[in-house]
N, C-alpha and C positions, 0 to 999 in steps of 0.2 A: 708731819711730812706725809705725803701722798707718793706709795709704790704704786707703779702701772705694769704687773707681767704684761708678756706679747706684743710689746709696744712696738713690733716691729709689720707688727697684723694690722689688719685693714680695719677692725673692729675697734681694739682697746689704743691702736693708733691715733684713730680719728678723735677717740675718748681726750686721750691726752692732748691735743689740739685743741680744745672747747675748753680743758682746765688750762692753758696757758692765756686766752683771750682773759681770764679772767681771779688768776691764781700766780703769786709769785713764781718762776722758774727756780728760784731758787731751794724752794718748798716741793720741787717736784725728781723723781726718781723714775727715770724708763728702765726694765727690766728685760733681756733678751738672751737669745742664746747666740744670737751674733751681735755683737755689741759695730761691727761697722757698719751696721742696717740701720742703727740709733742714731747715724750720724747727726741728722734732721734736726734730731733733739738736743746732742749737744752743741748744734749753733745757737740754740737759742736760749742756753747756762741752765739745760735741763743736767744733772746727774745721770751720768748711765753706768749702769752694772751689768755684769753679767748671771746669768740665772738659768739652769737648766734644770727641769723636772726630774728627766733623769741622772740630774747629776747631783743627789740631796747635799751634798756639801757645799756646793756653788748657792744653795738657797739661803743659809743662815747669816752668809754678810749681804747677800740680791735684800733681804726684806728687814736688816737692822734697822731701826729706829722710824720704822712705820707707824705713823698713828693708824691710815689706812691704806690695805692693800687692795687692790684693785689684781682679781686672781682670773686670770682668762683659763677657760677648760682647755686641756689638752684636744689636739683635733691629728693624734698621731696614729694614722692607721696601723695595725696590728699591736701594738702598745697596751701595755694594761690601764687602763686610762685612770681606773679607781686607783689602782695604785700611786700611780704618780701624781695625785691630786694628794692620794694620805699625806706622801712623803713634802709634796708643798706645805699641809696645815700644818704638819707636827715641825715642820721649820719653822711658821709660822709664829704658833704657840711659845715654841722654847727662847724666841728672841723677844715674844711679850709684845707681837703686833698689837693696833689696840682693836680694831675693826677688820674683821676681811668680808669684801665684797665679790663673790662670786661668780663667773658669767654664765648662768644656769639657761635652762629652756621653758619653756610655758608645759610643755606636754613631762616636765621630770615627774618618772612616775616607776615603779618596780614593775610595773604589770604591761608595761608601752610595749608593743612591738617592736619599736625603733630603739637600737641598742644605744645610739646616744642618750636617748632619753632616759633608760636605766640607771646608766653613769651620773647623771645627773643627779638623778633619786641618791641612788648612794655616794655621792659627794657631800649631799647637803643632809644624809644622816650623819658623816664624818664630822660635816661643820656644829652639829647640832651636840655632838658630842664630846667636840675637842675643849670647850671652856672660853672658846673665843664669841665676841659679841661677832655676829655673822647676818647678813646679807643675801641674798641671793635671788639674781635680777634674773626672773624668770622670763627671758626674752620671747615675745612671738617666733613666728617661725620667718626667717630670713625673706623679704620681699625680692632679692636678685637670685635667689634659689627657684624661683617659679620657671627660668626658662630649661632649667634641669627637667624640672619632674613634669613638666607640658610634654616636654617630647621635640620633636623635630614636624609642628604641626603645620610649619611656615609652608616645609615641603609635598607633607600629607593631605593638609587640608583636615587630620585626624589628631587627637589628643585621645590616647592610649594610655592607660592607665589599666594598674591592676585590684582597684578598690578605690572608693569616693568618699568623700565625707569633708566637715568646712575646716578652714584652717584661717585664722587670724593674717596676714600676712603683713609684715609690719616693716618698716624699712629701714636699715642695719643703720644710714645714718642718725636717720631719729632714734635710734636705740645708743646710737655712740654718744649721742648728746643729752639724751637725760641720765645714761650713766656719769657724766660730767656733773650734773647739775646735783643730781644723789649726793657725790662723793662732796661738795662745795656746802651740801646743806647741811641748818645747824638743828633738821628735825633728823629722828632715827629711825631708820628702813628695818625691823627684825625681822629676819628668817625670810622665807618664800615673798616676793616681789614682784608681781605679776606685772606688765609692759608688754602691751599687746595696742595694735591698732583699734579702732574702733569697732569693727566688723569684720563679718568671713566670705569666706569664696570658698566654695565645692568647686573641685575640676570641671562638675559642668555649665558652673555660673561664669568660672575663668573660659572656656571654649565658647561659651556665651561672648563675652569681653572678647575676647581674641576676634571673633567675625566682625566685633563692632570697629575695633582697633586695625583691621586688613580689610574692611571691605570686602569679604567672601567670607562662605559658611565655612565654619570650621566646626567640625562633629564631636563629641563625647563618645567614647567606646570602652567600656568596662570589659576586659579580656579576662579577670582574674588570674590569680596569684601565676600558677604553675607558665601560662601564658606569656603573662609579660614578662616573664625571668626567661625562659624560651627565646622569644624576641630580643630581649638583650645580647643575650651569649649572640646570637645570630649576626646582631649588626656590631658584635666586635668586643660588648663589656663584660670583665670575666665576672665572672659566673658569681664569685665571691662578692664583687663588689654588686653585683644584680642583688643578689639575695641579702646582702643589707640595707640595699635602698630601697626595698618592696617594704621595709618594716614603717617608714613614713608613712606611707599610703596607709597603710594597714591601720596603724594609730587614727589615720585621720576619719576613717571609718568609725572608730569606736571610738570618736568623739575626744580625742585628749586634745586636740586644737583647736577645739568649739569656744573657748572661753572668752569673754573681753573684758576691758575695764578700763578705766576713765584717766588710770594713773601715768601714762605716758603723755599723753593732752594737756594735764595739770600741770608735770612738770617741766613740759617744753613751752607752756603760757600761749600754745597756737593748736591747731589741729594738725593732728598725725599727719605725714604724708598718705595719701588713696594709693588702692593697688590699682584704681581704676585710673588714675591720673598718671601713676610710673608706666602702665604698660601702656598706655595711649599715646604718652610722650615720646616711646617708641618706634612708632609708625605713623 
């Protein structure tokens, strides 16, 4: 049996969509913390449960009888996100899941500027140490996140940024579908699973892309740190969420989103989607 947490998310949602094309429903389990978001899936004789991170006793009948679980990261601002990741493994473990497969990041790393990215690191030391055979789909970094961290350069003609450096940019549906094809296959994925596009893009290769994609010069301007948190608060973003999202950038500078590999190509049996193709298709 295949558990899906988050099935009510846009990520391990689409996930579970790719295993019904091609996996009993009946063999399948959506996991959420509102079970009438699942509806979808119980039309189509998927099982739904309910399952709240924070709620660890909703977890031990959400992942009974899992050979694999398919464990989406928590995305709950102010939350202690390690934590509620512990209290999913050790649910995990004690019902004697057989596999958890993890929705990790490319850049999980203790030393990352980007605090998601830490969590990640220490999830997957959790997972490493729970006893459970583990997984963890080190996903590039979101290809529909780019029109976040570009900026509002449609209006500027400027792409602001407070530090550069190249990022994988990979596309959340091709990441929903080779996690599908992962979870289906009868090879075995251990530990760290890197799933990244083929190639990167520095913000000034994408402000690059952007002038080709608008037909007008769109500019690069590296403002640094103190700067662009500045300019947030200004145009309205508190402060708090400013100074978490500068730690992306920061990562990307030192290089934790530099990486590629072949393994999402392989298992999709076509070529990644382009960030040059998504953003073009745009305009």
């Amino acid at each position: 049996m295949i558990v899906v947490t988050g099935a009510s998310g846009s990520l391990n949602g689409a996930t579970l969509d790719h295993l019904l094309t091609a996996h009993p429903a009946s063999d399948l389990v959506a996991v959420g913390r509102d079970t009438e978001k699942l509806a979808r899936f119980a039309r189509r004789g998927v099982e739904v449960r309910r399952g709240d991170y924070a709620d660890p006793a909703s977890l031990m009948s959400a992942f009974a009888g899992a050979d694999q679980l398919l464990l989406v990261s928590s995305s709950d601002p102010g939350a202690n996100v390690v934590a509620l990741h512990a209290d999913a493994i050790d649910a995990a473990a004690e019902v004697g899941v057989g596999r958890v497969i993890y929705t990790s990041h490319q850049g999980a790393a203790l030393d990352n500027p980007f605090a998601p990215a830490r969590e990640h690191a220490a999830t997957e030391q959790l997972l490493a140490s729970s006893g459970l055979a583990w997984t963890a789909l080190r996903n590039g970094a979101y290809a529909h996140m780019r029109s976040y961290f570009l900026g509002n350069w449609r209006e500027t003609g400027l792409v602001e940024v407070p530090a550069d450096g190249p990022v994988s940019w990979t596309s959340r549906s091709d990441l929903a579908e080779a996690a599908a094809r992962i979870l289906l296959s009868e090879s075995e994925y251990d530990g760290p699973t890197t799933l990244t596009a083929p190639e990167t893009w520095s913000f000034a290769e994408m402000a690059e892309l952007a002038s080709v994609a608008s037909g007008r010069t769109i500019t690069l301007r590296v403002i640094g740190e103190d700067a662009w948190i500045r300019r947030q608060v200004e145009a309205g973003q508190p402060e708090f969420l400013a100074r978490f999202m500068v730690g992306f950038y920061l990562g990307a500078e030192e290089g934790f989103y530099a990486g590629t590999g072949p393994l999402l190509g392989t298992l999709l049996q076509r070529a990644p989607h382009s960030i040059r193709d998504l953003f073009i298709a745009e305009h």
